[in-house]
C-alpha positions as CSV (number, residue, x, y, z in Angstrom):
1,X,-28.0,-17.2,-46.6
2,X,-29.8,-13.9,-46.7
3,X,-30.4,-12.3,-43.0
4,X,-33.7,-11.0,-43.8
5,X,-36.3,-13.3,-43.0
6,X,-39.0,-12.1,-45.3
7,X,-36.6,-13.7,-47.8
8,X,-37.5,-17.2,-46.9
9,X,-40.9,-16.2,-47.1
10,X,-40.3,-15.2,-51.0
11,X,-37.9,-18.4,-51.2
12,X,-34.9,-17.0,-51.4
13,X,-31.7,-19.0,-50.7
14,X,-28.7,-17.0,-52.6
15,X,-28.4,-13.2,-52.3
16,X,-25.5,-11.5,-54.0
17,X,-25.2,-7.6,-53.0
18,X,-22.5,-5.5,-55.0
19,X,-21.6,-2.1,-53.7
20,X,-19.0,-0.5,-56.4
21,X,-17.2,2.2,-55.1
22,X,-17.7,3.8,-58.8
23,X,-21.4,3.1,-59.2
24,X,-25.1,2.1,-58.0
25,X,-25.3,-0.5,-55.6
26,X,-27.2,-3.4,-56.6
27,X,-28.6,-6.8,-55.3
28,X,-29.3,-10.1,-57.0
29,X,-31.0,-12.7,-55.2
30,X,-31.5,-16.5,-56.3
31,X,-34.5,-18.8,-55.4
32,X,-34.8,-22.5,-53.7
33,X,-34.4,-23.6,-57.2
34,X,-31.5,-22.4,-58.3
35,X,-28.5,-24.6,-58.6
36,X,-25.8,-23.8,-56.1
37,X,-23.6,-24.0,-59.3
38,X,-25.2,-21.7,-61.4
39,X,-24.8,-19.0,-58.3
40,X,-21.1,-20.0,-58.1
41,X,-21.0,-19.5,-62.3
42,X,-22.3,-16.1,-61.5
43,X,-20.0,-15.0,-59.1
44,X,-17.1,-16.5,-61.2
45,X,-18.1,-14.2,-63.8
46,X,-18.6,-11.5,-61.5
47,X,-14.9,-11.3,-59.9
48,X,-13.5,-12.4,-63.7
49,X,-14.7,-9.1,-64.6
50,X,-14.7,-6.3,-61.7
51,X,-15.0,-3.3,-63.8
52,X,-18.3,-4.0,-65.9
């Protein structure tokens, strides 16, 4: 559940933040609408494949 509380405000439920050690950080975030298991496909394919 994302900390910030402006993100229930924008209805956000699911927030993802990758910090590679290699790259730019980044942050996906997913709505009230999404699916838990289309977030859990995402991070499956997300550790499946740690260097792209």
């Amino acid at each position: 559940m994302p900390e910030d509380p402006g993100a229930w405000q924008r209805g956000i439920v699911w927030r993802v933040q990758v910090q590679p050690a290699d790259a730019d950080a980044w942050t996906q975030e997913f709505g009230i609408h999404t699916p838990s298991e289309a977030v859990a496909g995402f991070l499956a394919a997300l550790i499946a494949n740690p260097t792209r």
